[in-house]
C-alpha positions as a printed Julia matrix, in Angstrom:
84×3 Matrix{Float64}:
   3.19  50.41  -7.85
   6.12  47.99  -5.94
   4.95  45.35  -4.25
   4.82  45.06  -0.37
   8.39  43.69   1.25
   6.74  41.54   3.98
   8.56  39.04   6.55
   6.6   35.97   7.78
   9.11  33.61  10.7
   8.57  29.8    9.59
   8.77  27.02  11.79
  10.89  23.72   9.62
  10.69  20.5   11.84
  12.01  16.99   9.72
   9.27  14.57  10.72
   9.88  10.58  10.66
  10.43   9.88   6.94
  12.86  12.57   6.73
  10.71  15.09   5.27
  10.88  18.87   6.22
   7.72  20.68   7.14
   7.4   24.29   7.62
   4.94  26.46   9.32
   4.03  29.94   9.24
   2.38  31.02  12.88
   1.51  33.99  11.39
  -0.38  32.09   8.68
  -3.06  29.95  10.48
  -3.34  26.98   7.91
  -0.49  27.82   6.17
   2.16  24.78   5.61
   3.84  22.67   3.1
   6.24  19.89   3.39
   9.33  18.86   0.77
  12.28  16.39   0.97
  14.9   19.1    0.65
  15.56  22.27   2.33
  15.57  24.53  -1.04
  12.5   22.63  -2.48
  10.5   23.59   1.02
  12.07  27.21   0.79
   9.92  27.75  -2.49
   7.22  26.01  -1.68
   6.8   28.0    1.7
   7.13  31.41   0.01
   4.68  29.97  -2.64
   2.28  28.65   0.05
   2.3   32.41   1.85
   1.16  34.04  -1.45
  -1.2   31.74  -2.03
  -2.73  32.37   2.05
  -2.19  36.4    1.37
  -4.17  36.54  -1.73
  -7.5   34.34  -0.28
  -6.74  36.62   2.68
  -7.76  39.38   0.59
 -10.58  37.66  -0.86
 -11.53  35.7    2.12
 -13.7   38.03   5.1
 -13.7   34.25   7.24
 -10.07  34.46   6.55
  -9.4   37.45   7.6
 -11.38  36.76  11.01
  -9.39  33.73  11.35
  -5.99  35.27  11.03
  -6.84  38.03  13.62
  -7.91  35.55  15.99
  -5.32  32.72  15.92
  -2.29  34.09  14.32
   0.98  34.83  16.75
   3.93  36.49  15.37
   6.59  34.87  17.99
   9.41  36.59  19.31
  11.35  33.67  20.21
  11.66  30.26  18.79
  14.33  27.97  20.26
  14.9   24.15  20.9
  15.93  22.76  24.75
  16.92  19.08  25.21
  15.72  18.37  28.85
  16.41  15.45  30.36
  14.11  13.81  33.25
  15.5   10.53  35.21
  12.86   7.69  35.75
């Protein structure tokens, strides 16, 4: 039998020390970080196997990704500026 096609959005921020973090909304729980871009790619697909396959395992899981996981629609970025 194929295996499922499925597409999960990921959030990537760079926090302080340069590092890239990613997200999956979709994923409560589900996050890695790496100092490149193509080292996070593989360890974000790696991280949403590993959160699929305790989902199937996991009733408390399960329950948790039905009750906080969003799929957004939109994701964008806005530089707003306020005067003092």
């Amino acid at each position: 039998m194929a295996k499922q096609k499925r597409q999960f959005k990921v959030i990537i921020e760079q926090d302080e020390d340069g590092f890239f973090v990613a997200s999956v909304p979709a994923l409560p729980g589900c996050h890695t970080q790496a100092k490149t871009l193509p080292e996070l790619k593989k360890r974000i697909r790696e991280a949403i196997s590993l959160c699929l396959e305790v989902a199937k395992i996991d009733s408390q899981y399960r329950a948790n990704l039905r009750k906080f996981a969003y799929e957004p629609t939109f994701i964008g970025l806005e530089t707003v500026v306020i005067k003092d």
